[in-house]
C-alpha positions in Angstrom: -5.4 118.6 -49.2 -7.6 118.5 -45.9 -9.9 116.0 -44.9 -12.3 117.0 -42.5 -13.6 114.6 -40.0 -16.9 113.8 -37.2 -15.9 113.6 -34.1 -17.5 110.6 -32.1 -19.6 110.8 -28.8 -17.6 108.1 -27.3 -13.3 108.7 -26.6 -10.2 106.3 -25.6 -9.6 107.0 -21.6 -6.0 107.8 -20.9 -2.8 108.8 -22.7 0.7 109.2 -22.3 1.0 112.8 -23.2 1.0 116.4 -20.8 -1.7 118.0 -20.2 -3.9 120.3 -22.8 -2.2 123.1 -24.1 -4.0 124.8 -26.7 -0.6 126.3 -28.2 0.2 122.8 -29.3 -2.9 122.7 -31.3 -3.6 123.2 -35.2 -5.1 126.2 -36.2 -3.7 128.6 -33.8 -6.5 131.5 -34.9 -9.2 129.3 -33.3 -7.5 129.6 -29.6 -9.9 132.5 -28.4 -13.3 130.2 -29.1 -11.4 127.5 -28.0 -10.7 128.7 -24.8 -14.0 130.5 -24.6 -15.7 127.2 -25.0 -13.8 125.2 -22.5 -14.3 128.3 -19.8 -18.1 127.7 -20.4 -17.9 124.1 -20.2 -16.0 124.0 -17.1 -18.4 126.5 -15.5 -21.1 124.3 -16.6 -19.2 121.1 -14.9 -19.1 122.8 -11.9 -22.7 122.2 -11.6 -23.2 118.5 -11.9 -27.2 118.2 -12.5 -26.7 120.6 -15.1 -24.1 119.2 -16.4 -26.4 116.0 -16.8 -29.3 117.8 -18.6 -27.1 119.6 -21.0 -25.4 117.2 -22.2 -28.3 115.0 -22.6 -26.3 112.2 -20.2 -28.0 108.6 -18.8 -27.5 107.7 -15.7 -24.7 105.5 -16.3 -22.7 108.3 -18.0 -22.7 110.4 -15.2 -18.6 110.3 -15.2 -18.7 111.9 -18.1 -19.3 115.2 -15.8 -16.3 114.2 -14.3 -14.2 113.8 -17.6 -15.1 117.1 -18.4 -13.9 118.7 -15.1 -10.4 117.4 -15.5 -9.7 118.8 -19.2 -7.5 121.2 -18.3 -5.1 119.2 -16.0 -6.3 115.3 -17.9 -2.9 113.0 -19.9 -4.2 113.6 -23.6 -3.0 111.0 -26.7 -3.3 112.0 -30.3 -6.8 113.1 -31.9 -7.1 110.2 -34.0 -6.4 107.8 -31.0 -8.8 109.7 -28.9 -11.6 109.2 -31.1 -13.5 105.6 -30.9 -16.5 104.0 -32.5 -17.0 102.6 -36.1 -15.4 105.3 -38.4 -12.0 105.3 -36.0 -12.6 101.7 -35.9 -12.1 101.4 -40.1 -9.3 104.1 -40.0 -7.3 101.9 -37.7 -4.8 104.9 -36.9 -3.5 102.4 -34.3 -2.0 100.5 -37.3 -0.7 103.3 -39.2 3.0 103.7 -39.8 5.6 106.8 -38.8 5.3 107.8 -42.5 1.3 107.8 -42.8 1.2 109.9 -39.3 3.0 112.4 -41.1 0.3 112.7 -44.0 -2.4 112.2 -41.5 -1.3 115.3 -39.2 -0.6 117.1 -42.3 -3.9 116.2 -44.2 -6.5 114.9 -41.9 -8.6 117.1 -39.0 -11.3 116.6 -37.2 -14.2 118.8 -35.7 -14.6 118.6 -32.3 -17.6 120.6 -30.2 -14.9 121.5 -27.8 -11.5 122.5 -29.4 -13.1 123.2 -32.7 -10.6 121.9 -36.1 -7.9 120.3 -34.4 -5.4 118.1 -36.7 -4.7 114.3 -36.2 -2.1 114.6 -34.2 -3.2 117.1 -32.0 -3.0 116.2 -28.2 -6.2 116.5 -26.7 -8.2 114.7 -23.5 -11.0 112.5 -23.0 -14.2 115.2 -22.9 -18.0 115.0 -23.3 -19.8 117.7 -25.5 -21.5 117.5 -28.5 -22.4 119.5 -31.7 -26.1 120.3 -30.3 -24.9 120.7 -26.3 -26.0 124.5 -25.1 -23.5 125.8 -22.9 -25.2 128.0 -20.1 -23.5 130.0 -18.2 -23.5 132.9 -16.0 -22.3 135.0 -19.2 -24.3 133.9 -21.6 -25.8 131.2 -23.6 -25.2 130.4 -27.0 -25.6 127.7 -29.3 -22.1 126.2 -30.7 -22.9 126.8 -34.1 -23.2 130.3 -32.9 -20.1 130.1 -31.0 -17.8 128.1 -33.3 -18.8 129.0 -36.8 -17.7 132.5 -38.1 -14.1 131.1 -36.6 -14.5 127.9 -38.0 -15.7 128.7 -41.3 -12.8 131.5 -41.7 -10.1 128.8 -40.7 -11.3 126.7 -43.7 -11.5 130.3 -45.9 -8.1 131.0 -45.4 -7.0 128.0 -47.4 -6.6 127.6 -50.7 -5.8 123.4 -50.9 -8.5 120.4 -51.8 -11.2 120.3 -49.0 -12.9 116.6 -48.5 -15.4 117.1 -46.0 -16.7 113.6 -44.5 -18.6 115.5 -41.1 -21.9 115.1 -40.1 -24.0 117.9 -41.0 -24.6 118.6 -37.5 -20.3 119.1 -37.3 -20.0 120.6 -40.5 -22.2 123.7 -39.8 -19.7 124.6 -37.2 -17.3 125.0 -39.6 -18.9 125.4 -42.7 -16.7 125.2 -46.3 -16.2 127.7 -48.0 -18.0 128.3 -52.1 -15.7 127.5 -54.0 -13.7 124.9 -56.7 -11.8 122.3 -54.6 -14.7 122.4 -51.8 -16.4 119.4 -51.3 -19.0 117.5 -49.0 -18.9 113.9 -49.6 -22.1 112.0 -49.2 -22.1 107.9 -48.8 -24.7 106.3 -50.8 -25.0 102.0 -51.5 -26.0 100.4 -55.0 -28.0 97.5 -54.0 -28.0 94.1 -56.3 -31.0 96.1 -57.9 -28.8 99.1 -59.5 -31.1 101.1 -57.5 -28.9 104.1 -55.2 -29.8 104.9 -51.7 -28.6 106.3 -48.3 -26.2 104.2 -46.4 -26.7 104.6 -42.7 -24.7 102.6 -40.3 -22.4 101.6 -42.8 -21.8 105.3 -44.1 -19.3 106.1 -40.5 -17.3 102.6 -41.8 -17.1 103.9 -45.5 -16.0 107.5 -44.4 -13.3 105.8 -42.4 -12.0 103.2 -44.6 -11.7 105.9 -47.4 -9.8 108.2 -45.2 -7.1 105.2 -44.4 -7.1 104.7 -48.3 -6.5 108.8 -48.7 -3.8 108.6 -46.0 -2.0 106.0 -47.1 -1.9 107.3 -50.3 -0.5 110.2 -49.4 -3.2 112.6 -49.5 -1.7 114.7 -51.4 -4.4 115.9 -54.2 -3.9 119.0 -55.4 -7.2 119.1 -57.3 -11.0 117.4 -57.5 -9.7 116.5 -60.9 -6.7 114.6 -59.5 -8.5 113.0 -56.7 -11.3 111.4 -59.0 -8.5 110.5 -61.4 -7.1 108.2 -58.3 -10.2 106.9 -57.3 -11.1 106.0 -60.5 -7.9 103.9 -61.4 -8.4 102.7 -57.7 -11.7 101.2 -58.2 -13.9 103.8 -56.2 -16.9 104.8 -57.2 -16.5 108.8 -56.2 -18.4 111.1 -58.4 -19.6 114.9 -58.2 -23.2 115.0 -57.5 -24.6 116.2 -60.5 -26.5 119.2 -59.2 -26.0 122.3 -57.9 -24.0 121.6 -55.5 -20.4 120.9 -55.2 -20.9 117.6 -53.5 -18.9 114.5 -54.3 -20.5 111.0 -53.8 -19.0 107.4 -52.5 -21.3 104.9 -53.7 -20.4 101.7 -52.1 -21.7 98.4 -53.2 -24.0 96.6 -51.1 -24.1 93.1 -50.6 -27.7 92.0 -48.1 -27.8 95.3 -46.7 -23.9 95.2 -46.1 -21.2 97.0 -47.9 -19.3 94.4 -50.1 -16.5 94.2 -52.1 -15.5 98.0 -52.0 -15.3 98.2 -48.6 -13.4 95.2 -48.7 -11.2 97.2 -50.7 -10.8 100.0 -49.2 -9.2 97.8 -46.1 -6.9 96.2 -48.9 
């Protein structure tokens, strides 16, 4: 099983570890986009007021230009500790034990703009770039869906496991799933006190991240749709195919004054 992951705009400084090296990342048949993209983002960080625009930066995020100049030679930490903000916040992978790392690096990934798919437990540094960033350069210019998503989505293609996809759309069109059983984008919806169903918004990055932690510990180790409804069922979650066309699964989380209530609760348990 693979669960696929957002990124977030905002990262943990720091880490312990030695610098980048791509060889140490997941999915080894993404290095040549990989490296592709971090040439063209480097080029771009050469240019500072460029660098600004691109990357759609305030002027108190101006160090971000600087983050991205020292990827190649900046300590990294573990994707899932690099990663802030309210989804990493619910995962709590600061809290997780030796055991749960394992599943995680084995079952858990998460799309980043810069390194592509890279697994939980994949050393990586601070960086700024996002799904929508263009990357101008003296070569070329090129959207990152263009860049990432033949690679991406042939990365997913070539397995043949459970795929719970919890990106963003914006993420998950640079890797996009493959069509077929076992394949599925999960949407967050809340049932309010009037039965009635509707988008979740702020509350849908907490959701996605407390039901990871719940998949993680455990052990994410669903080897069908059929198996993984089975557990959420007996577990109290409302996750449910779609009904339409699609292959879409939905989390429908109880809402309690416009805030997620006893599920999420749950979910934390």
């Amino acid at each position: 099983m693979l669960i696929l992951l957002p990124p977030s705009e905002t990262k943990r400084d720091g880490g312990a570890g030695s610098p980048l090296a791509l060889d140490r990342l997941r999915f080894p048949a993404l290095h040549p986009v990989r490296r592709d993209v971090m040439d063209a983002l480097l080029e771009l960080s050469a240019d500072r007021e460029a660098s600004v625009k691109a990357l759609k930066l305030g002027p108190k995020q101006a160090a971000e230009v600087e983050r991205n100049r020292s990827v190649p030679t900046a300590p990294t930490m573990r994707a899932l500790e690099r990663y802030t903000g309210v989804l990493y916040d619910a995962l709590d992978a600061g809290s997780l034990t030796d055991a749960q790392w394992r599943t995680a690096a084995e079952s858990v990934a998460v799309q980043s703009a810069l390194f592509g798919i890279v697994g939980a437990a994949d050393p990586i540094p601070a960086y700024r770039l996002s799904f929508d960033s263009r990357l101008s350069t003296q070569r070329a210019t090129a959207s990152l869906k263009k860049r990432w998503a033949a690679a991406g989505a042939a990365a997913l293609a070539d397995r043949d496991d459970l795929l719970l996809d919890l990106r963003s759309e914006g993420y998950a069109a640079l890797a996009p799933l493959p069509d077929r059983d076992g394949a599925h984008y999960v949407r967050v919806l809340a049932r309010g006190d009037d039965g009635q169903v509707r988008a979740l918004n702020h509350f849908n990055k907490q959701a996605k991240g407390l039901l990871t932690r719940a998949l993680v510990e455990a052990g994410a180790d669903f080897g069908s749709t059929g198996e993984l409804l089975e557990w959420a069922e007996a577990e109290g979650y409302e996750l449910r195919p779609a009904g339409d066309a699609s292959r879409d699964l939905l989390l429908v989380v109880p809402e309690v004054r416009g805030v997620p209530g006893r599920l999420m609760a749950a979910l934390r348990a």
